[in-house]
C-alpha positions in Angstrom: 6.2 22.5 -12.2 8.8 22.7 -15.1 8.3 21.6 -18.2 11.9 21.8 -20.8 13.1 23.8 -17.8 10.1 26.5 -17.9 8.3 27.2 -15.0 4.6 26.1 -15.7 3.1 26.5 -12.3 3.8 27.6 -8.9 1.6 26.8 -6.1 2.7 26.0 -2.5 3.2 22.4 -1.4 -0.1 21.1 -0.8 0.3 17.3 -1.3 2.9 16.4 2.3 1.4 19.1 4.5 -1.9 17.3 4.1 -0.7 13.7 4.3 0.7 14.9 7.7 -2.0 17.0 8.9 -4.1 13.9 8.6 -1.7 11.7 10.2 -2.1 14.1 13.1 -5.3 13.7 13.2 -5.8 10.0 13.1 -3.1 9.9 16.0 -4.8 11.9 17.9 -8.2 10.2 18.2 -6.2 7.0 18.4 -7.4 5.5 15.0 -6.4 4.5 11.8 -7.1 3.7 8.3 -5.5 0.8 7.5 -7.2 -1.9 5.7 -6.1 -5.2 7.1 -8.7 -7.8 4.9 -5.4 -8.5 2.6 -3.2 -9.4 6.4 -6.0 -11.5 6.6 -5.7 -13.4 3.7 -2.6 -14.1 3.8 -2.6 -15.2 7.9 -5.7 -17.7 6.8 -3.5 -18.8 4.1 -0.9 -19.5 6.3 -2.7 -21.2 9.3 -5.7 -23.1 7.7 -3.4 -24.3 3.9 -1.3 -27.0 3.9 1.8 -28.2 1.8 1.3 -31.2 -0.8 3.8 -32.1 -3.0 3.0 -33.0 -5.7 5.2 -34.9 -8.8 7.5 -31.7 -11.5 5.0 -30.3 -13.8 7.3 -30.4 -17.0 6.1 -28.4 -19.7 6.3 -29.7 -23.4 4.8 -26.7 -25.8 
């Protein structure tokens, strides 16, 4: 890390190589950590809401 182009720290990169390991790991026992409750929301939003229209909401403030 520099800071007004002084080194402050050096450390190897630690942040990828972990993201990736990981990634590895989820591939190989097949799984995952997504979190598909918001995909949800919107899908029900899509196939159970309807359209209504309505008359222009003008506003006067």
């Amino acid at each position: 890390m520099f800071i007004d182009d002084r080194l402050e720290h050096e450390a190897p990169e630690q942040e990828y190589p972990g993201l990736y390991a990981r990634f590895a790991e989820l591939v190989a026992r097949c799984e995952s950590e997504v979190d598909v409750a918001p995909l949800r929301h919107v899908a029900d939003a899509f196939l159970l809401g309807r359209r209504e229209t309505v008359a222009p909401f003008h506003d006067e403030s």
